[in-house]
C-alpha positions as CSV (number, residue, x, y, z in Angstrom):
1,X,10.1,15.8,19.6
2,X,9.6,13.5,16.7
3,X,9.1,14.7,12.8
4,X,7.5,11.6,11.8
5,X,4.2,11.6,10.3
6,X,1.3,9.1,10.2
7,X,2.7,8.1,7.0
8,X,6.0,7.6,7.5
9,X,7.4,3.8,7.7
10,X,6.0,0.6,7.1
11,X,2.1,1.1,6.0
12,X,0.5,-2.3,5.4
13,X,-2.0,-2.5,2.5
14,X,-3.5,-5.1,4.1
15,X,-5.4,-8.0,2.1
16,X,-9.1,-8.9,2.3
17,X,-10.2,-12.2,3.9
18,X,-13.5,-13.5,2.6
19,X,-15.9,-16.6,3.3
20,X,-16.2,-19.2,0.7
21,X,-19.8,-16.9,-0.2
22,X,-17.6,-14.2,-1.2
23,X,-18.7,-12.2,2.2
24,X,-16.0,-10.2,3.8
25,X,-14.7,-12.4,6.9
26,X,-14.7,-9.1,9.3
27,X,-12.3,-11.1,11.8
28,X,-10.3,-12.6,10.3
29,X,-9.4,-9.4,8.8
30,X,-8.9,-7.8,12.3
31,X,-6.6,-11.0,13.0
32,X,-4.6,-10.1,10.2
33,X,-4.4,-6.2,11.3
34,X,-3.5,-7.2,14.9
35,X,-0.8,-10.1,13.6
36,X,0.5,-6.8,11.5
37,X,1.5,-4.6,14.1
38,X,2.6,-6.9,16.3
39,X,5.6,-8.1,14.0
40,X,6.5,-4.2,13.5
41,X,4.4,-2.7,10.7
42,X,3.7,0.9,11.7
43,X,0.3,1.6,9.9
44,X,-2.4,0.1,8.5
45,X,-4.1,0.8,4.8
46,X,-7.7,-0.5,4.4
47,X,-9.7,-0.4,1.0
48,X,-6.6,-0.4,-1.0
49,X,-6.0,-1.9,-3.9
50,X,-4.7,-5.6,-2.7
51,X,-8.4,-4.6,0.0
52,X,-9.9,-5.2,-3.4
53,X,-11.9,-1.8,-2.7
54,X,-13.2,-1.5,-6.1
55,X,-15.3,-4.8,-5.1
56,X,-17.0,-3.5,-2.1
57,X,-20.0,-1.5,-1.1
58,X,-19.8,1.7,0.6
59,X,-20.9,0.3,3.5
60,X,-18.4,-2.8,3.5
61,X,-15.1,-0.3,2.8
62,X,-16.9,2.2,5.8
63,X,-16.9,-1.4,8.1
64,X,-13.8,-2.8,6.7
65,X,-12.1,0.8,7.8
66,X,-13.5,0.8,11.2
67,X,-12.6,-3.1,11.5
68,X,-9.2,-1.9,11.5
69,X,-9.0,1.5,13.3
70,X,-10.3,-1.1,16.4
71,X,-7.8,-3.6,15.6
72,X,-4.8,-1.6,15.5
73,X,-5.3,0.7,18.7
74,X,-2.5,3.7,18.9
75,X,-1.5,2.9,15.2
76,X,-1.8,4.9,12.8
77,X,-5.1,3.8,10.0
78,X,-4.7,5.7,6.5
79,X,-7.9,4.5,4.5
80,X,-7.6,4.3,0.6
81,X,-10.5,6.4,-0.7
82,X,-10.4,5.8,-4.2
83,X,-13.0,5.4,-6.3
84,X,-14.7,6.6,-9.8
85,X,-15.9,9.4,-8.9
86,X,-14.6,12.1,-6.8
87,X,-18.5,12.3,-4.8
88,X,-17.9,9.3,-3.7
89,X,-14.1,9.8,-2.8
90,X,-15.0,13.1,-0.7
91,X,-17.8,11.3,1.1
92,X,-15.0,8.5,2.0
93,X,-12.5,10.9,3.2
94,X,-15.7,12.5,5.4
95,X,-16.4,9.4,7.2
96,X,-12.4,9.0,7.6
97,X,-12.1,12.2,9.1
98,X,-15.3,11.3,11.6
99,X,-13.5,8.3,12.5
100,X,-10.3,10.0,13.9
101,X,-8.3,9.1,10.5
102,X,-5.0,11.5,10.4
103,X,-5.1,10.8,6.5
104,X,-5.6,9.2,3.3
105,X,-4.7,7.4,0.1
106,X,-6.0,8.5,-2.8
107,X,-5.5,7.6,-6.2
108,X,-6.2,10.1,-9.3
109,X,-9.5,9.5,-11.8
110,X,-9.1,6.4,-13.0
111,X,-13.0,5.8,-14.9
112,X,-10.7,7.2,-17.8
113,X,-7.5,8.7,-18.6
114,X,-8.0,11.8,-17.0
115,X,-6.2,15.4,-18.2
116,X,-4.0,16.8,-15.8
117,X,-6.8,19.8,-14.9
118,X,-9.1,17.0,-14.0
119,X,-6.6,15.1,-12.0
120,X,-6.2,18.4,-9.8
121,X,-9.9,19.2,-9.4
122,X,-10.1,15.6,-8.2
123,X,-7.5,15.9,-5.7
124,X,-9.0,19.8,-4.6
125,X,-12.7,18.1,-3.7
126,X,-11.2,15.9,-1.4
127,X,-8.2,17.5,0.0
128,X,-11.6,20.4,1.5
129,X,-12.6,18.0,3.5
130,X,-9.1,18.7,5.6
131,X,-7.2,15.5,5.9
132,X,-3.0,15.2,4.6
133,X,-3.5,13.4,1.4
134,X,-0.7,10.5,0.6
135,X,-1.3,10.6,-3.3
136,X,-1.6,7.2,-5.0
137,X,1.0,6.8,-8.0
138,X,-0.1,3.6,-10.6
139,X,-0.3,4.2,-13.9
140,X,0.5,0.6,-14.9
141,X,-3.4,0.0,-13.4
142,X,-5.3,3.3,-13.6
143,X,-3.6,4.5,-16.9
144,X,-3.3,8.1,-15.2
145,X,0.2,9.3,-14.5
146,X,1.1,11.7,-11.8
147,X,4.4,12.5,-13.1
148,X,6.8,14.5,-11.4
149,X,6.0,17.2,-12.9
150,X,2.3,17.0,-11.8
151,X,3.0,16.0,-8.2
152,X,5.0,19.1,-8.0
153,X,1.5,21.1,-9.2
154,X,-0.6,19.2,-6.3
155,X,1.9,19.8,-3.6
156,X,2.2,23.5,-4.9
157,X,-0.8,24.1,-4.0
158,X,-0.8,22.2,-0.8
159,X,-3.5,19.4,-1.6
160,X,-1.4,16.0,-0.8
161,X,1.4,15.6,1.5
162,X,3.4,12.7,0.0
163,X,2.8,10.1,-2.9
164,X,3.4,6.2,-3.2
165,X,5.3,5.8,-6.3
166,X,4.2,2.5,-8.0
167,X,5.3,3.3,-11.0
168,X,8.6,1.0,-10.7
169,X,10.6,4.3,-12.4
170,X,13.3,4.3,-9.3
171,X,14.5,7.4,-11.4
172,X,11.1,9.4,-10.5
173,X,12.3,10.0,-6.6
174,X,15.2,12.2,-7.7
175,X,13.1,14.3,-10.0
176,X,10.1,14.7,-7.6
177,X,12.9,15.6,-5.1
178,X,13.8,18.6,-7.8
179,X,10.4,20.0,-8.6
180,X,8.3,19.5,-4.9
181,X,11.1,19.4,-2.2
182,X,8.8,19.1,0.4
183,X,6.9,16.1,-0.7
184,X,7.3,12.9,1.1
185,X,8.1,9.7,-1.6
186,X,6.6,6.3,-0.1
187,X,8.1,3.2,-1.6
188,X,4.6,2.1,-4.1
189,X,6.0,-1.4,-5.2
190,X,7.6,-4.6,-3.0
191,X,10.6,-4.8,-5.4
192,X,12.4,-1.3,-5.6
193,X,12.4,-1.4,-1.6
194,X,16.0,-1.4,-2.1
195,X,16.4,1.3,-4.6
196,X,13.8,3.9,-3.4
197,X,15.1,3.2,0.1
198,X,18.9,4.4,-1.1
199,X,16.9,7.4,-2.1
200,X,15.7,8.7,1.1
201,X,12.0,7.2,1.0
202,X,10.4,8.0,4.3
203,X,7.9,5.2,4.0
204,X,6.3,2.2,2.0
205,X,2.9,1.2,1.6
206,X,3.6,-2.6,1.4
207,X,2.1,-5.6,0.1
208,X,4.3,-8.5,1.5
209,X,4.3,-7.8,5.2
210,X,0.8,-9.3,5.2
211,X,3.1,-12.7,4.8
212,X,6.1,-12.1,6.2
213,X,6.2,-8.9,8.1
214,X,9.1,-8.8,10.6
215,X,11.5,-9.7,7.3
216,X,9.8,-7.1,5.2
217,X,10.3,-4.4,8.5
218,X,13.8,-5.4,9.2
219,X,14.3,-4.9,5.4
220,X,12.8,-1.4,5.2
221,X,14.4,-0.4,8.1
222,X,18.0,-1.2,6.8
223,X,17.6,0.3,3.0
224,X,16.3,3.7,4.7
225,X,19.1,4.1,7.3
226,X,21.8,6.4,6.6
227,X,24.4,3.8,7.9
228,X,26.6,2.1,4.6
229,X,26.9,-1.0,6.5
230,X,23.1,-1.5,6.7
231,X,23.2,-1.2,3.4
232,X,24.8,-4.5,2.9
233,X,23.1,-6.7,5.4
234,X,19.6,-4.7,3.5
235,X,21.0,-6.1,0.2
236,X,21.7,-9.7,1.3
237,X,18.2,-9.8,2.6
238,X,16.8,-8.4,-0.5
239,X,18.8,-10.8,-3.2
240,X,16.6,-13.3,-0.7
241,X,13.3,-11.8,-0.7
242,X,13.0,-10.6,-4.0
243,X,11.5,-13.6,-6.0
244,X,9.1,-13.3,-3.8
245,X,8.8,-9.2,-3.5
246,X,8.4,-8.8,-7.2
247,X,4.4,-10.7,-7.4
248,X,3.3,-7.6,-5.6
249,X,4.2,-5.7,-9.1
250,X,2.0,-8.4,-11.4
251,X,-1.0,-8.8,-12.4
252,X,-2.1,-11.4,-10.3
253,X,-0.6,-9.3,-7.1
254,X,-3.8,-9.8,-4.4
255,X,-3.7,-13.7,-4.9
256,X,-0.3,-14.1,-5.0
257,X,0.2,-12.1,-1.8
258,X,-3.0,-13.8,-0.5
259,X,-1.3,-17.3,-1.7
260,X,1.8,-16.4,0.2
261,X,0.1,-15.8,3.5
262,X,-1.7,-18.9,3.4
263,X,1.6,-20.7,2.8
264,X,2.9,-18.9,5.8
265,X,0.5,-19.6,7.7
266,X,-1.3,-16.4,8.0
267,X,-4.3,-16.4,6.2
268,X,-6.4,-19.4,5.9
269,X,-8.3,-18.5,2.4
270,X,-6.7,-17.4,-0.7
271,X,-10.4,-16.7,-1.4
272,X,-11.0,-13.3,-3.9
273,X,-13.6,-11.3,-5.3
274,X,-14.9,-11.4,-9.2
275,X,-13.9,-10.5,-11.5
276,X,-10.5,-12.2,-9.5
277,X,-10.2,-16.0,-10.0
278,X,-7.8,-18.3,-8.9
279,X,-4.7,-18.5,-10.1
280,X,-3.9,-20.6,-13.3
281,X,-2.0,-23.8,-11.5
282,X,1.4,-23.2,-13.0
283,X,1.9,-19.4,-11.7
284,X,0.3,-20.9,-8.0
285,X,3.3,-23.4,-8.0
286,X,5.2,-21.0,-8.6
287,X,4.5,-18.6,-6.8
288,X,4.1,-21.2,-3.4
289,X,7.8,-22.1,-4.4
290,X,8.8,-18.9,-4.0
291,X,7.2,-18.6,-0.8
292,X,8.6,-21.8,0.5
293,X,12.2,-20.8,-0.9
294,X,12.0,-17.6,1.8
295,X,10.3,-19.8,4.7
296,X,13.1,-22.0,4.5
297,X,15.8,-19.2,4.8
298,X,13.4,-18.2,8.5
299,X,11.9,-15.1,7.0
300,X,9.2,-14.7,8.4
C-alpha cells in the first residue's frame, strides 16, 4: 500500500518543440516526454506555462495532451488547464477527464486581477467536472495571489488537492501547513528546491529536468528525504546546479530552459512562439555558460 498520489514527486513541465514555421513538432515533443521518464521524472505536465499554452489552439493543447499521455505509458499525465476564461478551462479539464487524466493544473483568473470570490468560483466550475485539482500559485506572472490564507478557503471546501507554490516566498509552506493541513505543497520554482524540500514538499513541477533530468531527480529526491545526511550531499548538488536552476524563475524562463536542452543535447530548436523572441545575445551566453558550467561537473 502506497499513499502517493499522481502528483507527488518529480512532475515535468515539459517544453514545446516547434518547426522553424512556428508549428508544434508533435514528435519531437513525444521524444522529449519518453527521454523524461526514462532518466526518472515521475509525471508529465503538458500545456503549462514553459508548454507556452497560452500560444496554442484548443485543438493543439487537446493534441499536445494526448501526444504525451501516449508517450509516457503507466505515468502519470497532469494537463495544465489554464486559460482566460473559466468555459474554456472546464471544457479542458472535460477532455482530461475523457482521456483517463487523474488530475490537473490549474492556475487562478489571470485576464485581470481577480477578487478572491472570483478566484473561488473559478476553481468551483472546474473542480464539477470531478478531477483532484493541483492549484497553480504565480503571482509574479498572473498578478493573482493565492495566499495562504486563500488556499486554505479552496481546500476547505474541497475543490484542489495541492498547490505549486511559485511564488519564491519559501516562508508560505509553513503557513499553508497552519491554515490547510491537508493540502499537498509542490515545489513551483527550480531554485527553492532545496528550501521547500527541507519543508516537507511532496512534489515539484519542474522546469530543468527537461535538460538535465537524472541531476534534477537525484536532487529532489535528497532535499525531500528525512535522512540529515542526504541533506548535505542535496546541498553540494544544489550550490552546483543553482546558476543554472534560478532561469526557470526569469522572465526569459521557456528559452532559457529550451537554450539549456539544446546545449545538452536534448532538444534540437530553441525555437518559441510570438510574442517570445530570442534571447538578447548577452543573457544567451550566459545562460549557455551556465549550462556548460553543470555539463562539465557530469550533470546530466
Amino acid at each position: 500500500m502506497t499513499d502517493r498520489k499522481p502528483w507527488h514527486g518529480v512532475n515535468l513541465a515539459t517544453t514545446l518543440p516547434f518547426h522553424d514555421d512556428l508549428s508544434v513538432d508533435y514528435d519531437a515533443y513525444a521524444e522529449l516526454v519518453g527521454f523524461a521518464t526514462r532518466n526518472g521524472v515521475t509525471g508529465i505536465i503538458p500545456n503549462g506555462s514553459l508548454g507556452e499554452y497560452q500560444t496554442l489552439t484548443e485543438d493543439e493543447r487537446k493534441r499536445v495532451f494526448l501526444t504525451a499521455v501516449e508517450a509516457a505509458p503507466g505515468s502519470a499525465v497532469i494537463p495544465g488547464v489554464g486559460a482566460y476564461g473559466a468555459l474554456e478551462s472546464v471544457r479542458f479539464t472535460e477532455h482530461a477527464a475523457e482521456n483517463g487524466a487523474p488530475a490537473v493544473m490549474l492556475l487562478p483568473p489571470n485576464a485581470y486581477r481577480a477578487s478572491d470570490d472570483e478566484v473561488v468560483d473559478h476553481y468551483r466550475r472546474v473542480a464539477a467536472v470531478g478531477l483532484p485539482i493541483l492549484a497553480y500559485n504565480n503571482p509574479i506572472d498572473t498578478k493573482v495571489d493565492l495566499r495562504p490564507d486563500l488556499l486554505a478557503r479552496l481546500f476547505d471546501e474541497g475543490l484542489i488537492v495541492s498547490v505549486k507554490e511559485f511564488s519564491g516566498d519559501v516562508r508560505h509552506a509553513y503557513e499553508i501547513r497552519e491554515l490547510a493541513p491537508g493540502l499537498d505543497i509542490s515545489i513551483g520554482s527550480d531554485d527553492v528546491v532545496f528550501e521547500l524540500g527541507l519543508t516537507g514538499a511532496v512534489g515539484w513541477v519542474a522546469g530543468y529536468p527537461n535538460a538535465i533530468p537524472a541531476a534534477t531527480v537525484e536532487l529532489y529526491t535528497l532535499s525531500t528525504s528525512d535522512d540529515p545526511s542526504d541533506w548535505v550531499r542535496a546541498r553540494e548538488i544544489y550550490r552546483d546546479l543553482h546558476p543554472l536552476l534560478r532561469w526557470d524563475s526569469k522572465t526569459w524562463f521557456v528559452q532559457a530552459i529550451k537554450l539549456s536542452q539544446q546545449v545538452a543535447g536534448v532538444l534540437a530548436s530553441t525555437t518559441t512562439r510570438p510574442p517570445r523572441l530570442a534571447l538578447p545575445d548577452e543573457v544567451a551566453a550566459r545562460i549557455i555558460a551556465d549550462t556548460e558550467a553543470v555539463l562539465s561537473k557530469g550533470y546530466r
